[in-house]
N, C-alpha and C positions, 0 to 999 in steps of 0.2 A: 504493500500500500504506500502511495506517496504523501508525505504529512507537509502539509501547509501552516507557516505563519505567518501571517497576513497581520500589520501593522501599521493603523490608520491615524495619523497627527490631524484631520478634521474634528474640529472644536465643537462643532455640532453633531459628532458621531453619526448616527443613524438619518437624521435630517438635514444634513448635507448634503451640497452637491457631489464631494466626492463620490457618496454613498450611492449616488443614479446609476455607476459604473462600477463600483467594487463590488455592491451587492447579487449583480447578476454573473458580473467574473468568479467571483466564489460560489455561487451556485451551481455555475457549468462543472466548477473543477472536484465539486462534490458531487452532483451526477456521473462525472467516470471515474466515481471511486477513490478520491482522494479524503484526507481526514484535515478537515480545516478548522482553524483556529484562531481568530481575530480579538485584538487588543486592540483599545481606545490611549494611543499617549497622553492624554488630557487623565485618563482615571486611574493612570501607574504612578503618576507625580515624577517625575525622574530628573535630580537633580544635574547640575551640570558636572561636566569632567573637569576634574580639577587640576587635568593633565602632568601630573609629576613621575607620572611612568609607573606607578606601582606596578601595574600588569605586565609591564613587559620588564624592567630592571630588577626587580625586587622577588616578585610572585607571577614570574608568569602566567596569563590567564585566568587571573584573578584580580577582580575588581575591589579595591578598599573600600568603596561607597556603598552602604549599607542602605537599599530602599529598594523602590520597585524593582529595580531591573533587573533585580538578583532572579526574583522569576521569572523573567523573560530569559537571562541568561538559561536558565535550566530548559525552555521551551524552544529556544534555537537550538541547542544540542540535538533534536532531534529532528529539528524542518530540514526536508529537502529540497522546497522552494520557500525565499523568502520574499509576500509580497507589500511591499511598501506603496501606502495609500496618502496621499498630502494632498490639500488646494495650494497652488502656486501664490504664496506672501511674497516677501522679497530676501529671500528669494523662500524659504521654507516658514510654519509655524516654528516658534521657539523651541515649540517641547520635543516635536521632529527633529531639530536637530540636535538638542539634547541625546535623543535618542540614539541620531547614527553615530556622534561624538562617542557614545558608552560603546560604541562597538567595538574597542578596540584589543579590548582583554581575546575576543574570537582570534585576534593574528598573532600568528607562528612569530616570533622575530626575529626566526632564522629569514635573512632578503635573501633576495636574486634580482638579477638585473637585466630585463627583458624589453626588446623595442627602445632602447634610450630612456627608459623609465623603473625608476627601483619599486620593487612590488614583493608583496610576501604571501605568504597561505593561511588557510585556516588553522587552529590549533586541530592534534586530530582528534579530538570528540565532539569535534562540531563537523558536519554532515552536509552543509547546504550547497547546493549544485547550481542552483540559476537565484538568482535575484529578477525581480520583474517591478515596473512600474505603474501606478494606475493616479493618475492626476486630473483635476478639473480646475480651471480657471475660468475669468470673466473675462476676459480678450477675447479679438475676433480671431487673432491668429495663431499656430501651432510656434510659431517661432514664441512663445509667450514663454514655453516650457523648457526651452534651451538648456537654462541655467538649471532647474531642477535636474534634468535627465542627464544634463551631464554630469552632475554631482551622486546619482544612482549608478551610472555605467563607472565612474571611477573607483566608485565603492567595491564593484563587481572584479575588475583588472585588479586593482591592490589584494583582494584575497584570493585571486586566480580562480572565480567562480564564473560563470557566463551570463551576462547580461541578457534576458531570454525575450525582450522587449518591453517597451511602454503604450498600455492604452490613455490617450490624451484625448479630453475634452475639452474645447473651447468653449468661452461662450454660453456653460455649463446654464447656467437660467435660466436661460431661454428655452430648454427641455419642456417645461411647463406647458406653453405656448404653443409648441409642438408635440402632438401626442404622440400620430404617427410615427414622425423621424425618431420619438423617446422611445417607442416601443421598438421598431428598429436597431436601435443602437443599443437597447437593453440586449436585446436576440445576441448580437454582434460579441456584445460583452462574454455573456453565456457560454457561446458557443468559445468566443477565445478561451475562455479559463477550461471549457473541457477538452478543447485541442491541445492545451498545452501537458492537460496531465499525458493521453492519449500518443501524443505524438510528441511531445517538448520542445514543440515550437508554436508559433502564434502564426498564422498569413497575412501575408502586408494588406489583402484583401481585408480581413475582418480590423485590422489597427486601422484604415483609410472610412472605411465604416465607423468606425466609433468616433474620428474626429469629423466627419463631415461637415462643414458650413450648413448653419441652421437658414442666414440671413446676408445678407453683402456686407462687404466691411463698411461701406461708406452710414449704409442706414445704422447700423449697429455703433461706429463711429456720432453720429448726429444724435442717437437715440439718447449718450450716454454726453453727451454736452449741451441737452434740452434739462434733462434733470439735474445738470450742474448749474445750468443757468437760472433755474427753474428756484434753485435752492440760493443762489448768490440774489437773487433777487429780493429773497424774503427775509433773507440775513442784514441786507441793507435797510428797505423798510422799519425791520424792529432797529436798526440801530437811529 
């Protein structure tokens, strides 16, 4: 069986936008059999790293900082895809990044030096084979996610595990509005997460489906500087 853990920095948990997309991805990947498992960063508390190397210097793969993540540490030990669920802030939520910063006790710190870049592995009781992305933003555009997705695929290269892809929604709100294209892109979602256990990959076909343009940039553009205007207007008046 493939064990998923699936770890979502969306502040609104379940009624987020993220949640349009991760909850039909986790659905697929539990209809072909996988054993899934989803944390909320917001209800593990997880303080920051306070980067002085314990885990690698002192105690290998062991983390000093005594709070949530001690259980999530024991829950990656066993995932064999880890999937990482954020709304694009700037560039992550706070506790997101918290989160990936604690990852660090998982790397060997035995390096190797591969492609002109130093990189290391997992320690060996951790197990995880693909990292995967799932993101929603308020942009019209997919370049919105840049910075998040590159900040997941480095994660993936630094512990020599495979980046297995990111579902990206733009524009994520506008799902509402659209039921058809939500249902749609719900399928899309679904169907990636049970391709990926099935086959351990995702088709660019179903990733180009889930980000699809709801609306044109310009209207969505216009749309989103009527209600700025809308709101400086009223801000002036009270003043």
């Amino acid at each position: 069986m493939t064990n998923v853990l699936a770890v979502s920095g969306s502040l609104r948990r379940e009624k987020g936008e993220t949640s349009r997309i991760l909850m039909p991805f986790l659905e697929g990947m539990r209809s072909a059999g996988a054993s899934v498992d989803l944390n909320y960063v917001k209800d593990i508390k997880i303080k920051p790293c306070r980067g002085d190397f314990h885990c690698w210097d002192t105690k290998p793969g062991e983390c000093i900082i005594k709070d949530g993540m001690q259980a999530l540490y024991s829950k990656l030990r066993w995932a064999d895809i880890l999937v990482l669920a954020t709304p694009v802030y700037i560039p992550l939520p706070g506790e997101m990044q918290n989160f990936i910063n604690r990852l660090c006790p998982l790397v060997n710190p035995l390096l190797d030096f591969k492609e002109g870049r130093t990189r290391a592995r997992l320690q060996k009781d951790f197990r995880i084979q693909k990292i995967v992305l799932v993101s929603s933003g308020g942009w019209w555009e997919k370049g919105n996610f840049d910075t998040v997705q590159r900040i997941c695929e480095e994660l993936a290269k630094d512990i020599s595990v495979e980046f297995a892809g990111a579902l990206l929604r733009p524009h994520a709100y506008l799902m509402t509005e659209f039921e058809d294209k939500a249902e749609e892109i719900a399928a899309a979602s679904k169907e990636a997460g049970s391709q990926l256990v099935r086959e351990g990959r995702i088709s660019a076909e179903l990733l180009e489906t889930v980000s699809q343009p709801l609306v044109a940039e310009k209207a969505l553009r216009e749309r989103y500087n009527r209600a700025y205007q809308r709101t400086a207007g009223t801000m002036s008046k009270a003043q």
